[in-house]
C-alpha positions in Angstrom: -59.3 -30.1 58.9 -58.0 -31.9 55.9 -54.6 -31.9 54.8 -54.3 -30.4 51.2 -52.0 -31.9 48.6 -51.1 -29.6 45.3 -51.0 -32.0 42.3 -48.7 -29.9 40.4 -44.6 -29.6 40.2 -45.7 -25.7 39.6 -43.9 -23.4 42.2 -45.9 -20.5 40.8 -49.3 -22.1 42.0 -47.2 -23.2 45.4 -46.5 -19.5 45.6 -49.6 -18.3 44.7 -51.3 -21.0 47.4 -48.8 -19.9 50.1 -50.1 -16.2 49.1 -53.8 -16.9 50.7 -52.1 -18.7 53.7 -53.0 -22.3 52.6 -50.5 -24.7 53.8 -50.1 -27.7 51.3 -48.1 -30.6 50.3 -46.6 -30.7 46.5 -47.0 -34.2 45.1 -46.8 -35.1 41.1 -49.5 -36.4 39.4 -48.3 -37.9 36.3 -51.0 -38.3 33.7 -51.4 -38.0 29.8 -52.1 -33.9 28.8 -53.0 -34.9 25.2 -56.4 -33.2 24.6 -59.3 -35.7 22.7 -60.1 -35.7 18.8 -62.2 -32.8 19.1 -62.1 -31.8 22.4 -63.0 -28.0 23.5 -60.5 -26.2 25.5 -62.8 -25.4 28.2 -63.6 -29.4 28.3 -60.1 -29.9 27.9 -58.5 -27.8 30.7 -61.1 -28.9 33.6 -60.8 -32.8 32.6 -57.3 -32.3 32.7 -57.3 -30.3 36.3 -60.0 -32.9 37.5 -57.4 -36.3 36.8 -54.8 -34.3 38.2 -56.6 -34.0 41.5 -58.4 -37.7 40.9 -54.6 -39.2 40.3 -53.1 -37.6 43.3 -55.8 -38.8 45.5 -55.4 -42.5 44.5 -51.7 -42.3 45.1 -51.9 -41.0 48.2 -51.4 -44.0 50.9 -54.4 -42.9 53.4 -56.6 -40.7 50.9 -59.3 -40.6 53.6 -58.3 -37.2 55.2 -57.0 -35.8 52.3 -58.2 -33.3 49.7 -55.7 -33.3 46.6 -56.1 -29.7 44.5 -55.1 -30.1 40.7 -55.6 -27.3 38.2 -54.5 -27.2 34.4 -54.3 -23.3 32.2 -54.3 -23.1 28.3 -53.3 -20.3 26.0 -56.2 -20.4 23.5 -55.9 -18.0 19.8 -58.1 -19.5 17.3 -59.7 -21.5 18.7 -56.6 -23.7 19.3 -54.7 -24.6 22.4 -51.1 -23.4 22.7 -49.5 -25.1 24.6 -45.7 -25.7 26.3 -43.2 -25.1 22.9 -41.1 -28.0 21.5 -38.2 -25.7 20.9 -37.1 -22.2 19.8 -39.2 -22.4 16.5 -42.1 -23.4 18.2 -41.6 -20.5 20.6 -41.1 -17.9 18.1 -43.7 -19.2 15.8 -46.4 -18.9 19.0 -44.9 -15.3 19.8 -45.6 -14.4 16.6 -49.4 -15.1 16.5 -50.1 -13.6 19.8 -48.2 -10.4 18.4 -50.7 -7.6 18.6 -53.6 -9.6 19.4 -56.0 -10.6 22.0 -56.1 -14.4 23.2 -58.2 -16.5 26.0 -56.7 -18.1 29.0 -58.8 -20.5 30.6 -57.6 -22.2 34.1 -59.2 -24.7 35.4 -58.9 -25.9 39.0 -60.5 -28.8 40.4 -60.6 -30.5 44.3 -60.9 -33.7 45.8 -61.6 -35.5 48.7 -62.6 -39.4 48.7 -66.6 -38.4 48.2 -66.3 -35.8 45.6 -64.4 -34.0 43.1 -65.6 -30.2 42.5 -64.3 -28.2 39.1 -64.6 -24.6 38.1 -62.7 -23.1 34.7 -62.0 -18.9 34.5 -61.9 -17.3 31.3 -59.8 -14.0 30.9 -59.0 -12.1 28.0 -55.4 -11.0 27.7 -54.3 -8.9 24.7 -50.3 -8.2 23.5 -48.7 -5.5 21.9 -47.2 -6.1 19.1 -43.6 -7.9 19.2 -41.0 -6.7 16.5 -38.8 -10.6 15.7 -36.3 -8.8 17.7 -37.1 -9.0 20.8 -39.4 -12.9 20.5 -35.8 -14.0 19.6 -34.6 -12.4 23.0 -37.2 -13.5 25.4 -36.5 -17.1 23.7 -32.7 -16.8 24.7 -33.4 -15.4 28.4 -35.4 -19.1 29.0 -38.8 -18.3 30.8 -40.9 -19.4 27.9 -39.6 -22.8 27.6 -42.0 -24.5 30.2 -44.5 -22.1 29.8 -48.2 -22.6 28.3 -48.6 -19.9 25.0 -44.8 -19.7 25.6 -44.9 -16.6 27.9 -45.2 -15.8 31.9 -47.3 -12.8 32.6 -45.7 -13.0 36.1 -42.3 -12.6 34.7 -40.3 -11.1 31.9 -43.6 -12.1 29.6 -45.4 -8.8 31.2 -44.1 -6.3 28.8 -46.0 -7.7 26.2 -49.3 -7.4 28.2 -51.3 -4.6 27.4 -54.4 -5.7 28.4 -56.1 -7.9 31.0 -60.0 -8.8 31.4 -60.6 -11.1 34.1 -58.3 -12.7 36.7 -54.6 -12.5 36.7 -53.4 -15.4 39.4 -55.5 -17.5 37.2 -53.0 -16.7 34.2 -50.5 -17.3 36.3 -51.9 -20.2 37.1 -54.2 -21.0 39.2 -57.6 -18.6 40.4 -57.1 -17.8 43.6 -61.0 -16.3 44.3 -62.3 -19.6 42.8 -59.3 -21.5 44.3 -60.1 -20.1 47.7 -64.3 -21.0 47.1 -63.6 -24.2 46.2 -61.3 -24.9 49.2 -63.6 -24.0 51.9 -66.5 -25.9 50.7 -64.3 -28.9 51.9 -63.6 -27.0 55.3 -60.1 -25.5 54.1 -60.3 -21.9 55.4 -57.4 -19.2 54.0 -55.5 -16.9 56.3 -54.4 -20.0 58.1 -51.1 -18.5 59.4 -53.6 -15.6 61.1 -55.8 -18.3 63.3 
């Protein structure tokens, strides 16, 4: 069996990888996230996911009996990607526009071995309630949303504002572990390892 390398510095997709019983070794993949002129979010999120994987591969001394795993999630409203906020403005400014509304998160995760490199994006819908100024300015000041894509974590103090979810929630946490766990096995990574 290969050994699978997580090219991410994410320790919710760790977790969430840990959660199906996949052993794995973290490494960073450093690349540029800036989307193209024009580029769609679903194209953006799965090239992104695919270097991720591609980049970890290559700096990996013997990449012949590895399979690296790389994955990328955007906040979509608008047809525009939210991403991580600059600072507090940025933050408050992104709460606001999801206030009340429904948005897309797409996740893309991608896998590769030295042969091939296999994608697949998810789309779910997730809808807010609305958010009085209040309390934006207070989940700003307890931290979470700082790092965070749309400026919110549905796994953590974000999931008050949630009051609606259409498709799959690990893959707005971060990574889609039904797709994740497809994907794996068609390179001979089975889940459950822990239980063999």
């Amino acid at each position: 069996m290969a050994t699978l390398y997580l090219a991410s510095g994410s320790p919710r997709r760790r977790e969430l990888l840990a959660q199906i019983g996949i052993p794995h070794t973290p490494l960073i993949a450093s690349i540029d996230e800036t989307a193209l002129p024009g580029e769609p979010a679903l194209a953006y999120v799965e090239r992104l996911a695919r270097e991720k994987a591609l980049t970890g591969l290559a700096s990996l001394a013997e990449p012949g009996a590895a399979c690296v795993l790389g994955a990328d999630t955007a906040v979509v409203l608008d047809g525009l990607i939210l991403g991580k906020p600059f600072d507090r403005e940025d933050c408050l400014a992104m709460l606001k526009r999801l206030s009340g509304r429904e948005h897309e998160v797409l996740t893309a995760v991608a896998v590769a071995d030295s042969q091939r490199c296999l994608t697949r994006v998810v789309s779910s819908r997730v809808r807010f309630r609305p958010i009085p100024p209040a309390e934006r300015e207070a989940y700003w000041a307890s931290g979470e949303p700082a790092d965070k894509a749309g400026s919110y974590a549905i796994q953590g103090l974000g999931a008050v504002f949630v009051s609606d979810l259409q498709g799959s929630y690990s893959a707005v946490v971060g990574l889609p572990l039904l797709e994740t766990a497809q994907l794996l096995a068609d390179f001979g990574i089975p889940c459950w390892q822990h239980l063999r």
